[in-house]
C-alpha positions in Angstrom: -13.1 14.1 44.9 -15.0 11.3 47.0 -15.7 12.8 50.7 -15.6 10.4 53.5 -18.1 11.2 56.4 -18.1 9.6 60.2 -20.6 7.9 62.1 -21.7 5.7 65.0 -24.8 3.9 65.4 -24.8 5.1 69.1 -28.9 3.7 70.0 -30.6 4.0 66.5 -33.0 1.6 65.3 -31.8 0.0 62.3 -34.2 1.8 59.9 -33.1 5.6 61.1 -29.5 4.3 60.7 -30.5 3.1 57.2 -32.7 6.5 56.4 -29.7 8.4 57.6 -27.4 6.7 54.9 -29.4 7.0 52.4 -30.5 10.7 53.2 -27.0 11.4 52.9 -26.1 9.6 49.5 -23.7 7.1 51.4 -23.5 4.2 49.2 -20.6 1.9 51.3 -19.7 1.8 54.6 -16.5 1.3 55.8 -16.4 -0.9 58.9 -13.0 0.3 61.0 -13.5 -1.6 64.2 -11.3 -4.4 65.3 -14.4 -6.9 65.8 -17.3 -5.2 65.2 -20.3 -5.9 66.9 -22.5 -4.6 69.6 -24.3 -6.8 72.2 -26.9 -4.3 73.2 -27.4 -3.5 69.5 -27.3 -7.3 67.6 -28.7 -5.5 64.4 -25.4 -3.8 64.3 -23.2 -7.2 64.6 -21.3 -7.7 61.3 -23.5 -10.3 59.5 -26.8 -8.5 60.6 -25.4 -5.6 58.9 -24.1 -7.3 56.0 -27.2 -8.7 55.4 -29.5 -5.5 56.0 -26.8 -3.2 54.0 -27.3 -5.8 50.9 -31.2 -5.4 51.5 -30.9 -1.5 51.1 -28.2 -2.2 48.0 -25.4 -0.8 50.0 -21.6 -1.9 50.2 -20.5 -3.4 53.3 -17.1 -3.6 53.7 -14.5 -4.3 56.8 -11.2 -2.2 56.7 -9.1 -2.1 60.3 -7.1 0.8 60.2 -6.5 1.2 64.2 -3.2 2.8 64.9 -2.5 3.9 61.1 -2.5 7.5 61.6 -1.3 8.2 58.0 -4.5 6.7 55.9 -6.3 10.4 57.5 -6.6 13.2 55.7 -7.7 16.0 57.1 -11.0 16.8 54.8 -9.9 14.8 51.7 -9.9 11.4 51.2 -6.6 10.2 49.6 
């Protein structure tokens, strides 16, 4: 069964964001926000992640799932 964990970048440089990833065994990351991107934070903007999740040979990958309720599962991934 694959697990799916949570997380924001909140005001983490990019390399404890990255440590934190890898730490954990998190090999993609799932991008759910309508346009993602953060002007206070530019190293989490879309192509700046891309690029730095590449670099660390993770999967980037943008998924919007606002308002669809039914792809949660409540500790399972289905």
């Amino acid at each position: 069964m694959k697990q799916i964990f949570t997380i924001g970048h909140s005001n983490r440089t990019w390399s404890d964001f990255a440590s934190m990833l890898v730490k954990n065994c998190i090999t993609m990351i799932v991008d759910v926000l309508r346009f993602p991107g953060s002007r206070r934070y530019p190293h989490f903007n879309k192509a700046s992640m891309i690029k730095s999740l590449t670099d660390e040979n993770l999967k980037y990958v943008q998924h919007i799932m606002r308002y669809q309720r039914s792809v949660y599962v409540f500790g399972n991934y289905c």
